[in-house]
Structures are given as structure tokens and as C-alpha cells.
ROKE-170854 format. One line per 3 residues: number of its first residue (from 1); for each residue x, y, z of N, C-alpha, C, CB. Coordinates in steps of 0.1 Angstrom, whole numbers, plus 2048, in hexadecimal, padded with zeros to 3 digits. Each point is the difference from the previous one (the first is absolute). Glycine has a CB too. Layout:
BEGIN
NUM> X:Y:Z:X:Y:Z:X:Y:Z:X:Y:Z | ...
***
This chain:
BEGIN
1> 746:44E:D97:7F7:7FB:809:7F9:80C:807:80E:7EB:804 | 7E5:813:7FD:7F7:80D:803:802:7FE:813:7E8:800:7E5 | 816:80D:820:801:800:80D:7F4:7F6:808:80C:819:7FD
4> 7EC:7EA:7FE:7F5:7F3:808:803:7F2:7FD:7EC:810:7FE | 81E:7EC:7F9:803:7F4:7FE:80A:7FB:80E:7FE:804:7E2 | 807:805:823:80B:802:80B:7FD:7F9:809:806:813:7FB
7> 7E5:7FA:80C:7FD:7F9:807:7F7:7F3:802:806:814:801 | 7FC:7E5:7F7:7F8:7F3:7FD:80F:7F2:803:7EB:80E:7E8 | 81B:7F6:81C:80B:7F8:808:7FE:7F6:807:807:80E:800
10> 7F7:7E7:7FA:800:7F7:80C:808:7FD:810:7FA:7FA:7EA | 80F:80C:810:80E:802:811:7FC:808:80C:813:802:7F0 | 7DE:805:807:7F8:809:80C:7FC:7F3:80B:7F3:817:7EE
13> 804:7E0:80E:7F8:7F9:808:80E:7F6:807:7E5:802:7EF | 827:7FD:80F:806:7F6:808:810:80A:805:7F3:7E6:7F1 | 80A:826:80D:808:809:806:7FC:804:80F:803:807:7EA
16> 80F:7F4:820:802:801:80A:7FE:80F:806:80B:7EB:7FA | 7F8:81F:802:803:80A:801:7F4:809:800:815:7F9:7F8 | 7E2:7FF:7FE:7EF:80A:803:7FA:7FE:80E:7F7:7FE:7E7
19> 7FC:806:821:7FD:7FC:809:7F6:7F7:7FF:80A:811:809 | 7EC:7E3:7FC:7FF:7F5:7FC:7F2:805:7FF:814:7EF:808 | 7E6:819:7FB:7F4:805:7FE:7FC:807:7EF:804:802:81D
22> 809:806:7E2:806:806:7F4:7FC:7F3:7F3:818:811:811 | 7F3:7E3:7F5:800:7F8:7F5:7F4:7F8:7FF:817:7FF:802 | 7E3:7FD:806:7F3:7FF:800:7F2:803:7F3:80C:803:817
25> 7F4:80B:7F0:7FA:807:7F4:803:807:7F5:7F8:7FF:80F | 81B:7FD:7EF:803:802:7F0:800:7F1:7FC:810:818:7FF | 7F0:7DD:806:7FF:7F4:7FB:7F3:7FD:7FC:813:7FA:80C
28> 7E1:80E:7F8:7EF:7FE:7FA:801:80C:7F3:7EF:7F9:81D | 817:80F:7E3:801:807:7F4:806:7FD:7F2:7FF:80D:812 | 80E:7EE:7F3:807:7FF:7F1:805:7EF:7FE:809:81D:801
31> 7F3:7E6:7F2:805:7F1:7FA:80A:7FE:7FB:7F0:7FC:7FD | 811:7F6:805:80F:7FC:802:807:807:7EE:7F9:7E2:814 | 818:81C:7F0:804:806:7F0:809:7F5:7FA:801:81A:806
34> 7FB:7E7:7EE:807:7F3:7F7:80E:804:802:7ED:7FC:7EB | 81D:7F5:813:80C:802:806:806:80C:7F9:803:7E8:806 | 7FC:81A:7ED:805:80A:7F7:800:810:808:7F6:7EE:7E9
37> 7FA:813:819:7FF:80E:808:806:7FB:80D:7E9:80B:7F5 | 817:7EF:813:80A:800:80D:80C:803:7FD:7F6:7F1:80A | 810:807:7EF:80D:807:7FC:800:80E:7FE:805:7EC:7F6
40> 7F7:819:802:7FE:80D:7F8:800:80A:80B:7F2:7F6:7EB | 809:809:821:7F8:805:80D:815:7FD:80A:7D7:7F3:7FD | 82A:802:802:80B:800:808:810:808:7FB:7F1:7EA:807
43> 80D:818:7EA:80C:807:7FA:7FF:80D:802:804:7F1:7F2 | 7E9:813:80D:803:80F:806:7FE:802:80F:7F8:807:7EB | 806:7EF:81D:803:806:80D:810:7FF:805:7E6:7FA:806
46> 823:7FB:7ED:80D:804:806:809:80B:7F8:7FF:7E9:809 | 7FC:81C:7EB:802:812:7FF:7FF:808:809:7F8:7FF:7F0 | 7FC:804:81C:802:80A:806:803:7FA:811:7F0:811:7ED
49> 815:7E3:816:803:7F9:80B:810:807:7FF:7EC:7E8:801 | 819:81D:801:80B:80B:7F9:80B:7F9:80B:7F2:81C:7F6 | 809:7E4:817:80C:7F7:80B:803:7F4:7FF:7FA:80B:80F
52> 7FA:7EE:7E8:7FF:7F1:800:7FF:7F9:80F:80D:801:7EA | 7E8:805:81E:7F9:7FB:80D:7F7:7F4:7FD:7FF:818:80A | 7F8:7E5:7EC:7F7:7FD:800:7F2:806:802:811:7F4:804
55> 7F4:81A:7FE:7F4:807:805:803:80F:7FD:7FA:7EF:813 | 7F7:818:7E5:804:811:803:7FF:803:806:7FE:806:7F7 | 80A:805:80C:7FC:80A:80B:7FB:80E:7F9:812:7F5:811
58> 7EC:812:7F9:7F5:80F:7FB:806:805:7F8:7F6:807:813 | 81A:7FC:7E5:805:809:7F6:7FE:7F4:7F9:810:814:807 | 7F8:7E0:7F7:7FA:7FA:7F3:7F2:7FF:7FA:811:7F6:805
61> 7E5:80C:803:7EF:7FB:800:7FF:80F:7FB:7F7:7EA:816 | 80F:81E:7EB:7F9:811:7F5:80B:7FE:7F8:7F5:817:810 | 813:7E4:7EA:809:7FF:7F4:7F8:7F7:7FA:817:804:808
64> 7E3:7F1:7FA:7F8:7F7:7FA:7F1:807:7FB:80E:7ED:810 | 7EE:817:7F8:7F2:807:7FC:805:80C:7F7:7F1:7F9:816 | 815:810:7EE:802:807:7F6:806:7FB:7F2:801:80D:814
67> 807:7EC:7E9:803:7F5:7F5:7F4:7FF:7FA:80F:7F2:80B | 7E9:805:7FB:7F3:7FC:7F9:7F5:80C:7FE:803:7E9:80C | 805:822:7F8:7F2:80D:7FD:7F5:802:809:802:7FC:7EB
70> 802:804:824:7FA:800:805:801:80D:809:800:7E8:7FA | 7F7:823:809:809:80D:803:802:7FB:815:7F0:81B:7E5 | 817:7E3:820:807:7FA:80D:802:80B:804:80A:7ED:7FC
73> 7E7:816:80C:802:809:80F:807:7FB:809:7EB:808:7FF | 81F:7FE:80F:802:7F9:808:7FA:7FC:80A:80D:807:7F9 | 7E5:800:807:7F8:7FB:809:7FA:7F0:7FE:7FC:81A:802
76> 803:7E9:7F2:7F5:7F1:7FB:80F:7F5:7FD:7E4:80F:7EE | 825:7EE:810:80B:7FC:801:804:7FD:80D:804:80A:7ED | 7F8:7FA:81F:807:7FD:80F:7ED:7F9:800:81B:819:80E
79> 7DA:7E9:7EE:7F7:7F9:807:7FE:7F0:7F7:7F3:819:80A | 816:7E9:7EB:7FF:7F3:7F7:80A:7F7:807:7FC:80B:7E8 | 812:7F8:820:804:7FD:80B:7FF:7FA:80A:801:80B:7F8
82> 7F7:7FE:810:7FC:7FD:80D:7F3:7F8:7FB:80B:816:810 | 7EE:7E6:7E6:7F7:7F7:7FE:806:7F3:803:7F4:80E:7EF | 818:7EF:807:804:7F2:7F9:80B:801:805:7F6:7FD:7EB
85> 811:80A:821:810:7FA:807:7FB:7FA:80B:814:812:7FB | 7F3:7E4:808:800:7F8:80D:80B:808:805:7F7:7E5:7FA | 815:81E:806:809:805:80A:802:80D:804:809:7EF:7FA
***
């Protein structure tokens, strides 16, 4: 699964945890994902959900990007963060 397939999640637009402004305007962006890619989306977010919270936190979210090849500054990693945490 390619990393932009990731962000095309439908769990974005009815995720508690984003802030509702957040889900807002990722719910006018991306379209919905056939059940197959949902799934696909939820087995790899419980690979790097490593506590089994329900939720990453900032070391699993740069184990995840880096995974996918993504080179994970800590700067841009705490503002991906403080974007998308409610707590």
C-alpha cells in the first residue's frame, strides 16, 4: 500500500481525536476507501500502534513514517502532532 493510500482514510473524517475543523477539511479532500483499503489502512495502523491505545503517539508516528520512507525530522513530527492531537 503506497503512503498516500494511508492518507485517503476514511476514519480521518469521523475521527474523534482530530480537531473538528481538521476533520472538516480532510473530509472535503479525500474520498471515501473501499472496505478492502480500509482494512488494509487499519492493519497498518495496528503495526505501529505498538501499546495498543488506539492511538499514536510521537515515537510510534516517526517509526511509522520512517517505515514508509519518509525521512522524520523531529520538528515536523511534533508539528504533525500538535496539528491532529486533541489531548
Amino acid at each position: 500500500m503506497s503512503s498516500s493510500n494511508m492518507w485517503r482514510s476514511g476514519s480521518f473524517q469521523n475521527n474523534p481525536y482530530l480537531k473538528k475543523d481538521a476533520r472538516q477539511q480532510r473530509a472535503k479532500q479525500i474520498p471515501p476507501l473501499a472496505p478492502a483499503e480500509r482494512q488494509e489502512v487499519e492493519e497498518a495502523f495496528d503495526l505501529f500502534d505498538a501499546d495498543r491505545t488506539g492511538m499514536i503517539d510521537y515515537h510510534e508516528l516517526k517509526v511509522a513514517l520512517r517505515a514508509l520512507g519518509f525521512p522524520a525530522k523531529k520538528s515536523e513530527v511534533l508539528q504533525i502532532v500538535q496539528r491532529y492531537d486533541v489531548d
